[in-house]
LODREN-635524 format. One record per residue: z negated, y, x of N, C-alpha, C, O in turn; residue in one letter. Coordinates in pm, whole numbers, plus 50000, padded with zeros to 5 digits. Layout:
! residues N
ZYXZYXZYXZYXA/...
END
This chain:
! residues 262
848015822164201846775818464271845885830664294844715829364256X/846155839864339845795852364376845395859264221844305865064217X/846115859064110845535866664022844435854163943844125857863830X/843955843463975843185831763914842065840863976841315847963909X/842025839664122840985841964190840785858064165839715861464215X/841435868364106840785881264080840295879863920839445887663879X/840785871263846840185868063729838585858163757837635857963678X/838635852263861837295842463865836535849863912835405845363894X/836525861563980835795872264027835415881063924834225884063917X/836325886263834835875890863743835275889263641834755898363577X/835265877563612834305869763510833285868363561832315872463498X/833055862563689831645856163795830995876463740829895877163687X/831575885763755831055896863801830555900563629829365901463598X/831565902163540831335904663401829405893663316828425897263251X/829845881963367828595873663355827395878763426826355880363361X/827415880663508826455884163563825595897863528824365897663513X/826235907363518825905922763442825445916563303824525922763251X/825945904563227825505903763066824425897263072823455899663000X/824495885863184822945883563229821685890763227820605888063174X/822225904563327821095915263324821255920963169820285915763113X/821485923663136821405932163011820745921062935819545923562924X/820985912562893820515902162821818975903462814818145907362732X/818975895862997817285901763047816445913863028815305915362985X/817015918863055816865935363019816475938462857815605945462805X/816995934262830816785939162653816075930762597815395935462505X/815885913262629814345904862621813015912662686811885913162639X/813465917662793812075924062888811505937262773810295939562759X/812735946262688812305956462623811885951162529810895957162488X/812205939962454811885937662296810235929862329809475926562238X/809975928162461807915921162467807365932862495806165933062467X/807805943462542807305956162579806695961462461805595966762451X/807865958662338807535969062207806615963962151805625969762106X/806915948462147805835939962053804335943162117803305943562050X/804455945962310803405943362318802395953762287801205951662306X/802965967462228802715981362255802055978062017801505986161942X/802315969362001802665974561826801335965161751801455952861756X/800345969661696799115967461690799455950861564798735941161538X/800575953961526800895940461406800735927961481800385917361428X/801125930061666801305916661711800285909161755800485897661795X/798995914861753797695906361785797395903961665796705912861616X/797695893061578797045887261475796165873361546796175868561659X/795415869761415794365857761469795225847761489794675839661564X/796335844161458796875835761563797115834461683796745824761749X/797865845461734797865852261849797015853961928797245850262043X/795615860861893794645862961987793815848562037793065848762134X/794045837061963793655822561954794405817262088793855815962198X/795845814362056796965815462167796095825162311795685820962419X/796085834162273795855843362368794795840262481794915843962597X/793605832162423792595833062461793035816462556793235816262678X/793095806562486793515793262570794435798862648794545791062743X/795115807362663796065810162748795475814962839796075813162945X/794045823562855793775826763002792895820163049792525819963166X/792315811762920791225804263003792115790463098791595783463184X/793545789863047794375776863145794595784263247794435779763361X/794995796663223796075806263362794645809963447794715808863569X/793575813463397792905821663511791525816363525790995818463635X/790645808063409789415804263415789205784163482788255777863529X/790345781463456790525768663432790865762763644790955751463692X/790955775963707791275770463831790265782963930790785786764035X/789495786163907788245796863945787985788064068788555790364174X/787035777164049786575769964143787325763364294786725759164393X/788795763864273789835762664350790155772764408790505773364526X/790045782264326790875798364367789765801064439789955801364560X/788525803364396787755805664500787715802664686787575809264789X/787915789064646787965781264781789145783164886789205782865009X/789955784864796791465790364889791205805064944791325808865061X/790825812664832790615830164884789645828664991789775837065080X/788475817965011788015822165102788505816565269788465822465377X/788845805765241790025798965351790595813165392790125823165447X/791715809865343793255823265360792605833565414792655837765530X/791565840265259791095853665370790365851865476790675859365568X/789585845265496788645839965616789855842565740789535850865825X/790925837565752791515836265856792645846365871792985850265983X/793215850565762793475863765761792945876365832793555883165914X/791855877965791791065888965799790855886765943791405894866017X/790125876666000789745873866140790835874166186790685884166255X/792245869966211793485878766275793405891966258793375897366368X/793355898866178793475915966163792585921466212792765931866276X/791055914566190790105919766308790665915966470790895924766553X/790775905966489790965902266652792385910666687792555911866808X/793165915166626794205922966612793935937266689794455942666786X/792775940966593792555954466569791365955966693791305966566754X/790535945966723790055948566853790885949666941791085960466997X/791695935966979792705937667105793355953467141793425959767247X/793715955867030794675972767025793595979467011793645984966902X/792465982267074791355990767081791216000666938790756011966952X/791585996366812791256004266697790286004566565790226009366452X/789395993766680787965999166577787326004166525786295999566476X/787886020366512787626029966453787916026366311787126026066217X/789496022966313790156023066208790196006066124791006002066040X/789115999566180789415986466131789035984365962789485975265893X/787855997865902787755996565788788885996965716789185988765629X/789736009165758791016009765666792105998365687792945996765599X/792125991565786792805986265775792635975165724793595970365664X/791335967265732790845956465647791075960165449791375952265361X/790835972765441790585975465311792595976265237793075971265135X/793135983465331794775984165269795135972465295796095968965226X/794645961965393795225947965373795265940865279796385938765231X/794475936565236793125933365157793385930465002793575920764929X/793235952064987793165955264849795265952164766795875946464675X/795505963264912796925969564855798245955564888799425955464853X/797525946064961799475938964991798685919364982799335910164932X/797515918065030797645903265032797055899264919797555888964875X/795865905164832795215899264768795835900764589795015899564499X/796865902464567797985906564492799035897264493799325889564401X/799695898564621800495889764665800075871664654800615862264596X/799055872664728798645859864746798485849564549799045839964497X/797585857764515797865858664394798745853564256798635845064168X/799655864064292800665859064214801285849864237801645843064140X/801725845264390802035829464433801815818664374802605810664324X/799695818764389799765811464315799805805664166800195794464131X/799455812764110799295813363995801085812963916801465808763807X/801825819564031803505814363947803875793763961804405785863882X/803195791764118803175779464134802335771964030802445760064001X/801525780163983800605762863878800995767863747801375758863672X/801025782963683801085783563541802345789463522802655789463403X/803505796263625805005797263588805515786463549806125784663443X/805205775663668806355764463612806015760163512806885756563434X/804755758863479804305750363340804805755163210805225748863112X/804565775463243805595777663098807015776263124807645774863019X/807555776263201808835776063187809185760263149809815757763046X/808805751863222808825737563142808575736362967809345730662890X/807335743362932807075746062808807895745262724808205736262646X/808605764262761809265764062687810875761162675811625765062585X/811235752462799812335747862810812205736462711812765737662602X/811655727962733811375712562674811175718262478811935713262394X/810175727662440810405731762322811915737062247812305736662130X/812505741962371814215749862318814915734862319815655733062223X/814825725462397815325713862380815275706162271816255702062208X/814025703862245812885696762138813835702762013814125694761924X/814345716262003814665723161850813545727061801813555729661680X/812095728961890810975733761824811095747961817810665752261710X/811525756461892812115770261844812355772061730811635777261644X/813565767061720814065768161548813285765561454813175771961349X/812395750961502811755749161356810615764661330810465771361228X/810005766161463809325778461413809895790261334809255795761244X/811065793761370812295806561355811945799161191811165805261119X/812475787761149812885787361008811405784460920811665780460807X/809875785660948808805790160907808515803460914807585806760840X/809115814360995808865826560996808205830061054807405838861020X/808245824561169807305826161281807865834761391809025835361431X/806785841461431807815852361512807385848261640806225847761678X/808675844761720808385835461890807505846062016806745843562110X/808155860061950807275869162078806385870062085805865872862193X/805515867861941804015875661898803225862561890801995862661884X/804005850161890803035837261891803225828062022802265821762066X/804625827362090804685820362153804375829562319803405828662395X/805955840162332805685851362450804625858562483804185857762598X/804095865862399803445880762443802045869162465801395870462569X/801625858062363799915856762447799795852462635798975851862726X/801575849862600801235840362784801495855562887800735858762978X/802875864062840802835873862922801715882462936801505888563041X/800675883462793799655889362794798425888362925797865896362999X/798415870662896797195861562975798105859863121797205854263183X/798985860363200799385866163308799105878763363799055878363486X/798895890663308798435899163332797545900563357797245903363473X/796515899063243794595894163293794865884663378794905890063488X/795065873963388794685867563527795275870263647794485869763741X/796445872963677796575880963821795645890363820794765888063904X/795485900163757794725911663794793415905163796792845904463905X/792955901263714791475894863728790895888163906789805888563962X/792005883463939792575870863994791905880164179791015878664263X/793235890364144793385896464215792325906064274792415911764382X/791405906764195790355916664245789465907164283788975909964393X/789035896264235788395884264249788565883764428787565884864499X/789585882564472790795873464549789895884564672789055881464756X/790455897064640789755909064754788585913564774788305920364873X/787665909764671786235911164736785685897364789784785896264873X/786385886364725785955873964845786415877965015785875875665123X/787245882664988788055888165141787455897565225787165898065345X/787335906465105785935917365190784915909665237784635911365356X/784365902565183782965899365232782805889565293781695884965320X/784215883165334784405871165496784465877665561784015874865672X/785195893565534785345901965704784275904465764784175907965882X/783195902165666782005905865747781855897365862781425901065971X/782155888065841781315874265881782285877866058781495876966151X/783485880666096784375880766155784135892666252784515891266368X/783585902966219783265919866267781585916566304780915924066376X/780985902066232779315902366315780215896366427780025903566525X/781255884966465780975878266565781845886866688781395889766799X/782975889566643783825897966722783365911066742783885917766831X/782165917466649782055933566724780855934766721780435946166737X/779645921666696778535928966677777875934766556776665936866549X/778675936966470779015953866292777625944566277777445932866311X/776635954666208775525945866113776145949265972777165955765948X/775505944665907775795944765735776235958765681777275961465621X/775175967065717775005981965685776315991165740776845999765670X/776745987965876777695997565909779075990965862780095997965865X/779145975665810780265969065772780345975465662781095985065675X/779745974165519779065981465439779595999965423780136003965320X/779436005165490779836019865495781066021465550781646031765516X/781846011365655783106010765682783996008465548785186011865546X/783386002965445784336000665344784606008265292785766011665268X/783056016665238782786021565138783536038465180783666048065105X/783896037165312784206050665363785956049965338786686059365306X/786416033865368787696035065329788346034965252789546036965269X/787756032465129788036024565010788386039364915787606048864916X/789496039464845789926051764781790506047164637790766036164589X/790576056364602791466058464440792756049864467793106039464411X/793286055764550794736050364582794876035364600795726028764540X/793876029464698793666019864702793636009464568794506000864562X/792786010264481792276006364384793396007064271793515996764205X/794366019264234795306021464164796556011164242797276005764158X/796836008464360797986003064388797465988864370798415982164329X/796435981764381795535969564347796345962864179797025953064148X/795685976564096795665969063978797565975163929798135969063839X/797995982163971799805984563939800395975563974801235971563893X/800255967064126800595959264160800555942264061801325934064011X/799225944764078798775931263968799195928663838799235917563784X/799595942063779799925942363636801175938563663801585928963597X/801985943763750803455940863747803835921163793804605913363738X/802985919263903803035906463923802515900063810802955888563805X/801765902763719801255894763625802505890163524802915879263484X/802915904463501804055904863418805295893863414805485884763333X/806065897963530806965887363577806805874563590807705866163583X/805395871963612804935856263653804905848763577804835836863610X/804955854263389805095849963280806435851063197806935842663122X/806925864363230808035867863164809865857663196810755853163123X/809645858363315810695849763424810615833563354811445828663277X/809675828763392809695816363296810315814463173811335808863136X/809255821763111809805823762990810995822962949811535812762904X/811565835862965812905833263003814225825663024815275827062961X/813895816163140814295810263192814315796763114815305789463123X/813355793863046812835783662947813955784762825814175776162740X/814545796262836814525801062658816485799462764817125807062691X/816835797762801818025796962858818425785162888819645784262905X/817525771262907817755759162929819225752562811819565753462693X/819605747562912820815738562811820265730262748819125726462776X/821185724262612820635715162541820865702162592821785694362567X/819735700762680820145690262716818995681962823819075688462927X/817845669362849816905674062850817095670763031816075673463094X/818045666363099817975669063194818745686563313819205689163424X/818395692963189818735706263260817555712163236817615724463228X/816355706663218814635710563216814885713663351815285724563391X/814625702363429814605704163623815175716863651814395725163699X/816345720463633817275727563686816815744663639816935754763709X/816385743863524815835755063441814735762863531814595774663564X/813925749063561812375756163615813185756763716813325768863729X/814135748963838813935753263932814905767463985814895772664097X/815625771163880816225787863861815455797663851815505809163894X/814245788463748813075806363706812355802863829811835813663858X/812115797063891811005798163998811875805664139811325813064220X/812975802564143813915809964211813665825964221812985833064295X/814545828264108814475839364060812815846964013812825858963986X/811395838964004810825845063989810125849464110809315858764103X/810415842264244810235844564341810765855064401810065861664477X/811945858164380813095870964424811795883064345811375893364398X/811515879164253810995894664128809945895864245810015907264292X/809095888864301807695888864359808115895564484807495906064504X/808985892464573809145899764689809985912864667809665921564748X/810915916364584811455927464519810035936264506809895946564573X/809005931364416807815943664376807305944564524807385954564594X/806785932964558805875937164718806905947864805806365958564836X/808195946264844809385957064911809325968364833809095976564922X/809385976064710809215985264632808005993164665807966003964723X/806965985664616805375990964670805235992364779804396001164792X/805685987464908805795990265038806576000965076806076008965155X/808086003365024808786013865011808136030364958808086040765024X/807626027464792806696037364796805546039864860805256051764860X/804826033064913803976038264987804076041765113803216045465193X/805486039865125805566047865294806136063865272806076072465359X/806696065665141807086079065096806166091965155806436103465122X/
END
């Protein structure tokens, strides 16, 4: 009994490490393709293009409306925050590292894993099911450069797109929040930014975004490409990569928070 259970441990433990490596060495082989000028052919860039106009153009008018909700009420906590604790000095920076560096990133990638993760991972679960993989594999079709890299590609542009979008709607509700709570006219709201607003800022914005973009496509993917044959382990598929792509999202936000307290 005792040596079952140091063998079921050791397997649970051996699986799991081949897991990562597995992952690991899918994550290197989109890296290369994505780095290698052969893999944007006109198929690809075709792919490429429906791919961001679904992931990032196709829900503008929504995204809009939420960024300004969320931040609207966001921001007006961090102001009423930052009055209460008498630090109106410092409310530009702190509106601006909110803002730029942790919500409008974050927020972000949420959604965009909620409407266009699950969809690829369904995708391409239901295709590994289908045997549409293979049929491509046995035309000579190469799955990273036609099927992976345009969506991990078009994840990238649209978080980041998304994401900068996301923080100047945000900036420019705080205004609305600093006329009623402090009085600020346009001009000194205006120079509060422009006084806080840095390199650093702007670099942890779009590092952040690229990395959430990344995962928000890659994880699916993934996860898709791991489905059993079988078509009720679709459900179970998406609801692992959304799991797990959720773990990747708060892992980067704890990291970037970690480094930036260095």
């Amino acid at each position: 009994m005792i040596l079952k259970f140091f063998e079921h441990i050791g397997q649970k433990t051996t699986d799991f490490f081949l897991s990562i490596y597995e992952a690991m060495q899918f994550t290197a082989l989109c890296l290369i393709h994505m780095v290698q000028p052969k893999s944007y052919n006109p198929a690809m860039r075709m792919v490429l293009i429906k791919q961001i106009y679904f992931t990032a153009v196709g829900i503008i008018p929504l995204f809009i409306m939420m960024a300004f909700l969320f931040g609207s009420v966001i921001i007006g906590v961090v102001i009423a925050l930052a009055t209460q604790y008498n630090l109106q000095s410092q409310i530009g920076s702190i509106i601006v590292t909110f803002a730029l560096n942790e919500f409008s990133p974050f927020f972000t990638a949420l959604l965009i894993s909620l409407r266009s993760g699950t969809a690829v991972n369904t995708e391409i679960a239901v295709m590994n099911v289908n045997k549409e993989l293979n049929t491509l594999k046995e035309y000579k079709i190469d799955l990273i450069d036609y099927l992976f890299l345009p969506r991990i590609l078009s994840g990238i542009v649209s978080v980041t797109s998304l994401s900068i979008l996301f923080a100047i709607i945000m900036l420019g509700s705080g205004y609305i929040f600093t006329l009623f709570y402090m009085g600020m006219d346009l001009h000194t709201y205006q120079t509060l930014l422009a006084n806080a607003v840095g390199v650093d800022n702007l670099l942890i914005l779009l590092l952040k975004s690229v990395a959430f973009g990344f995962v928000t496509m890659l994880i699916p993917i993934y996860s898709g490409l791991k489905t059993a044959n079988a078509y009720t382990a679709i459900p179970i598929s998406v609801l692992n990569g959304m799991v797990k792509l959720f773990i990747a999202i708060f892992f980067i936000e704890v990291l970037s928070l970690v480094l930036q307290s260095l």
